[in-house]
C-alpha positions in Angstrom: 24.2 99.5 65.3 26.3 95.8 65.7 26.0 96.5 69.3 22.3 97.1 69.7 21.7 93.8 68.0 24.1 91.9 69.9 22.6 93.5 72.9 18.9 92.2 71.8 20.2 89.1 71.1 19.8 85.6 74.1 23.6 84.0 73.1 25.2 87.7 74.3 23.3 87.4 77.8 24.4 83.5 77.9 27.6 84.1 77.2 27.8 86.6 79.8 26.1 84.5 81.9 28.6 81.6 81.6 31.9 83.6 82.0 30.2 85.2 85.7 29.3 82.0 86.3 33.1 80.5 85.4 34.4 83.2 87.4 32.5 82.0 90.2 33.7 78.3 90.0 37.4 79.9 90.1 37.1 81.6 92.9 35.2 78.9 95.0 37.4 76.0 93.4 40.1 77.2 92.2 39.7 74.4 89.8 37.3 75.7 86.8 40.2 77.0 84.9 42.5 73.8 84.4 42.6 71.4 81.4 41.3 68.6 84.1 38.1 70.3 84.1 38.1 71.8 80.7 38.0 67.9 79.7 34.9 66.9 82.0 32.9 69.6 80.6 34.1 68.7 77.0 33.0 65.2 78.0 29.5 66.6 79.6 28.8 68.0 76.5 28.3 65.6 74.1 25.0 63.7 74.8 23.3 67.1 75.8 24.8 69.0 73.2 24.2 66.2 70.6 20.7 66.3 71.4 19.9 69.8 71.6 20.5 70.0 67.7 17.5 68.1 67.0 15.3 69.1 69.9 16.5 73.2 68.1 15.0 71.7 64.8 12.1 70.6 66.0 10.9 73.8 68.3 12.3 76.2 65.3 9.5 74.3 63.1 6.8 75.2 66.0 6.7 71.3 67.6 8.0 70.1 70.8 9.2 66.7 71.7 9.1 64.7 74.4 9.6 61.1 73.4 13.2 61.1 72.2 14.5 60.2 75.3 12.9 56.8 75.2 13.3 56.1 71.2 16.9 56.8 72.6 16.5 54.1 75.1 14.1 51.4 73.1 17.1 52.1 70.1 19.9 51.3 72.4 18.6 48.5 74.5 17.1 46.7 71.2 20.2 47.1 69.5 22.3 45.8 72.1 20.2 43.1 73.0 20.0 41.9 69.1 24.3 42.3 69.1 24.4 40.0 72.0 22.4 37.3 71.2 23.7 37.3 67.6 27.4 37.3 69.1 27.8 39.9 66.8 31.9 40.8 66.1 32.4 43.1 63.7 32.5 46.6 63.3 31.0 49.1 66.1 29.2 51.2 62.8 26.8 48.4 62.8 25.5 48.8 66.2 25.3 52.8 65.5 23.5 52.1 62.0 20.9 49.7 63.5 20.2 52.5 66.6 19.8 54.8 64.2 17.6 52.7 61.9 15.5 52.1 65.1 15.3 55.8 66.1 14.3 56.9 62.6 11.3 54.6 62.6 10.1 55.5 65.8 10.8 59.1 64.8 8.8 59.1 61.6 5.7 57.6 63.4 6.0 60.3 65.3 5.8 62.8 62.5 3.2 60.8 61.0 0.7 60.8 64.1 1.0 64.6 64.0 0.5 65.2 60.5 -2.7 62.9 60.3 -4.1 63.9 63.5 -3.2 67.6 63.4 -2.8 67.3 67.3 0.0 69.4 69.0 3.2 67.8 68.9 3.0 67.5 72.5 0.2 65.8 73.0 1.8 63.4 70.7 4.7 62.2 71.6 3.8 62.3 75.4 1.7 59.8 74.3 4.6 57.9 72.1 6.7 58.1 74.9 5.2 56.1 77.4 4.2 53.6 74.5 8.0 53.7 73.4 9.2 52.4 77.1 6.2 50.7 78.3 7.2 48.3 75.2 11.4 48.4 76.6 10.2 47.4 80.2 7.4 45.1 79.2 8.0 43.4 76.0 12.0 44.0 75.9 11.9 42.9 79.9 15.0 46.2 80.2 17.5 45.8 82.8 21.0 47.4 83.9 23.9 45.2 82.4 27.4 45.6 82.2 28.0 42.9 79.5 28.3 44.7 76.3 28.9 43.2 72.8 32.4 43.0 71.5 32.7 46.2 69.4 31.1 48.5 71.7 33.0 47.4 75.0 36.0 48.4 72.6 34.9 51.9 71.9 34.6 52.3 75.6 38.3 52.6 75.9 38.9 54.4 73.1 40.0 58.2 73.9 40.8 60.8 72.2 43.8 62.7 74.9 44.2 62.2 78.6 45.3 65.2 80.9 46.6 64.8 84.5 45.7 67.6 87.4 48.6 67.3 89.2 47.8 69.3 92.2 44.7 66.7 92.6 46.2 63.6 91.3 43.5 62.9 88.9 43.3 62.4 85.3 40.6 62.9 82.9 39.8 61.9 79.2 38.0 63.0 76.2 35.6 60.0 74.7 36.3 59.4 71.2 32.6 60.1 70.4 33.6 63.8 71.2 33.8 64.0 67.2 30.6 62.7 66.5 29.1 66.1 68.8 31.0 68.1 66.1 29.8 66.6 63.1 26.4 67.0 64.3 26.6 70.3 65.2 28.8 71.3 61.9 25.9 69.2 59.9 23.1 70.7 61.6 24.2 74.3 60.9 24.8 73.9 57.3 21.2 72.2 56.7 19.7 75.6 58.8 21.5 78.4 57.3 22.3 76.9 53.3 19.9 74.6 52.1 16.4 74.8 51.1 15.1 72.3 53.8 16.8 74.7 56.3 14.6 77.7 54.9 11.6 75.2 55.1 12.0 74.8 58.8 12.1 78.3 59.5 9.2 79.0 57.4 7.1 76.3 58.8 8.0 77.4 62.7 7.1 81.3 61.2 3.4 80.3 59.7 2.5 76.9 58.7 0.3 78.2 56.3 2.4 80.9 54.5 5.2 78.5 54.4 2.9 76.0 52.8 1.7 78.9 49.8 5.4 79.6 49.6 5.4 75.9 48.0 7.2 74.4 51.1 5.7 70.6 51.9 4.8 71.4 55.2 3.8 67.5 56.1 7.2 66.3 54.2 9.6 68.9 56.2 7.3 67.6 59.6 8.4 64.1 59.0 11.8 64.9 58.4 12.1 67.2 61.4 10.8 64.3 63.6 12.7 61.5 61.6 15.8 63.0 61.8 15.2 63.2 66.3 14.3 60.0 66.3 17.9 58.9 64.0 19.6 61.0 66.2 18.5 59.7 69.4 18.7 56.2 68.3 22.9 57.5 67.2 23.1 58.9 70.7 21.5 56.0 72.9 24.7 53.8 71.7 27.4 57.2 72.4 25.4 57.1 75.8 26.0 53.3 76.6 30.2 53.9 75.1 30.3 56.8 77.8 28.6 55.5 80.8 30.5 51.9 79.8 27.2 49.9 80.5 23.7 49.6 78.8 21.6 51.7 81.4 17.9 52.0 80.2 16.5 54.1 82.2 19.6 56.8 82.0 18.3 59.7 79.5 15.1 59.8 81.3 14.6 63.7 82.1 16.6 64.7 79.2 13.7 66.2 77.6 13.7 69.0 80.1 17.3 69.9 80.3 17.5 70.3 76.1 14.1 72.1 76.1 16.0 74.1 78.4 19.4 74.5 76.6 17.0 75.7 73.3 14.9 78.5 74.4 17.7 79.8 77.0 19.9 79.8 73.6 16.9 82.2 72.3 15.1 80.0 70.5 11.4 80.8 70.2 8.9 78.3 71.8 6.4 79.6 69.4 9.0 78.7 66.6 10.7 80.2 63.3 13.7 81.4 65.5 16.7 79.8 66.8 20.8 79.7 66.1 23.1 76.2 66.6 25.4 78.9 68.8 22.8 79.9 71.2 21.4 76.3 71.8 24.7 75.0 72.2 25.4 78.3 74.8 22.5 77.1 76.3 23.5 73.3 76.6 27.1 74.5 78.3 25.3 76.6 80.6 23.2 73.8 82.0 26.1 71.5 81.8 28.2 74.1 83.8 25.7 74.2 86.4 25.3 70.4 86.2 28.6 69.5 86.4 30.5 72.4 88.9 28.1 72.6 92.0 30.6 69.9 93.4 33.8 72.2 92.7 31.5 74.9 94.7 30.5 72.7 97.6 26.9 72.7 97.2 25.2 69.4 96.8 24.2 68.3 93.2 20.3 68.1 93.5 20.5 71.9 93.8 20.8 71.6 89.9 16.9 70.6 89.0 16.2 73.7 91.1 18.6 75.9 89.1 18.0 74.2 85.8 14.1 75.1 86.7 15.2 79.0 87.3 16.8 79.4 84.2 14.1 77.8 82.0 11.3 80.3 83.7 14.1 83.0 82.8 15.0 82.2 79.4 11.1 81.6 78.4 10.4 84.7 79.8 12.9 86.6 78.1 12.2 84.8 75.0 8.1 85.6 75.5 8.9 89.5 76.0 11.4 89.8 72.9 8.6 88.4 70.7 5.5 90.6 72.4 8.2 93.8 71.7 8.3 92.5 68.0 4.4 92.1 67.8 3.7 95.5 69.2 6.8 97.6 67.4 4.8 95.8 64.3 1.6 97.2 65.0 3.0 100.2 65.6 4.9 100.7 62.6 1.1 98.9 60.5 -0.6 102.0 62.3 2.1 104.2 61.3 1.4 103.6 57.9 
């Protein structure tokens, strides 16, 4: 019995998936299995993987996003730029606490727009996003710097190991910010599976309506789903700008599609009400395998957007027929009776 379910469910068919696909890499490379590489990936992982948590929240509660990568951007650039002309000193929480004060804003007017105009959640923040860096690039005049305030430029060296591949002579090391991808993750699996908001989501992503007689506030769990993308991205566009070691505004763009991605590959439903941290995060390290080992395998990196495009038509599809096999072994079972 375990094993049919673990045979109907996405994360056995992703995991599969990535240990071929490792196996692979080995053979090709000869590299995939070292702590060198082990650390890159580890390192790979953390903006997609942060993201994919709330981008997860979002399509289990039947909405889709497409603006956080520019919140992310508008957050970072705006709180940099305010550091730097303040000569700001002090600790490098403040610069993550205004970013995310930024991003939660922007967020929440996202999840306003869609509970007054009852428009798809699409629609909506398509049409946030090019407001959200239209305003960076016109108002905020954005451009590539490599001058960062004080107490971010810090956090740029700040690691948490170092490992040496010492057939290669190269070293590589793990950010720092590597923890704040496991609190994320660790918070944002407790909120789904043990508290009542968690229950909301899944009801609202299920039937809006039926999770609204259930006494669920729909429009209240809508702005919190949407608020908390918008804090996170703002939290992430500084962890970006500590990683890259320069403010780049323009570098999340295209995000959107590889965490959409990561989701429903992890077996999330694009309809909503389904969807598990461990498949979404299979999903991200997927993608990021793919992403990040088409050098070790000799085959030039824009062969990623063409792979990454495969497994979305894949994963949607396999998502799709799961659910029309549910509908139909329901009305089956409704006739039956």
């Amino acid at each position: 019995m375990k094993t049919k379910k673990l045979l109907k469910r996405n994360e056995f068919y992703v995991a599969v998936t990535i240990f071929l696909l490792s196996l692979v890499i080995q053979l090709r490379s000869g590299q995939f299995f070292t702590a060198n590489n082990f650390v890159d990936l580890a390192r790979a992982m953390i903006i997609p993987g942060m993201l994919t948590m709330g981008v997860m929240m979002e399509i289990i509660s039947g909405g889709i996003d497409v603006s956080f990568p520019a919140i992310s951007m508008l957050s970072m650039y705006a709180t940099l730029e305010l550091l730097l002309k303040t000569e700001y000193d002090g600790p490098v929480a403040l610069a993550f606490a205004v970013a995310t004060m930024i991003g939660l804003c922007l967020g929440l007017i996202n999840g306003a727009l869609i509970c007054w105009l009852k428009l798809p959640a699409f629609i909506i923040t398509l049409g946030t996003s090019s407001i959200y860096l239209g305003f960076m690039q016109a108002v905020l005049k954005s451009h590539t710097s490599s001058l960062l305030p004080g107490p971010v430029s810090r956090m740029v060296k700040s690691f948490l190991l170092t490992v040496t591949n010492q057939e290669l002579g190269i070293s590589s090391s793990l950010p720092s910010v590597f923890v704040f991808l496991i609190i994320i993750v660790a918070f944002t699996a407790f909120l789904l599976k043990y508290t009542m908001l968690g229950r909301g989501i899944y009801a609202l992503g299920g039937d809006p309506v039926a999770a609204e007689r259930a006494g669920f506030h729909v429009n209240g769990i809508r702005l919190f789903v949407y608020g908390f993308m918008g804090a996170l991205a703002g939290f992430v566009g500084i962890t970006r700008t500590i990683l890259v070691g320069s403010c780049q505004p323009n570098s999340l763009i295209g995000y959107e599609m590889t965490c959409i991605a990561a989701v429903v590959l992890g077996g999330t439903r694009i309809s909503g009400g389904h969807g598990t941290v461990t498949g979404s995060l299979l999903g991200a390290l997927l993608l990021t395998m793919v992403s990040n080992s088409l050098i070790l395998m000799g085959i030039p990196t824009y062969w990623s957007k063409f792979v990454t495009g495969i497994l979305i038509i894949l994963g949607t599809g396999v998502s799709a027929y799961q659910a029309l096999k549910r509908q139909k072994q329901l009305a089956a079972n409704v006739l039956e009776d």
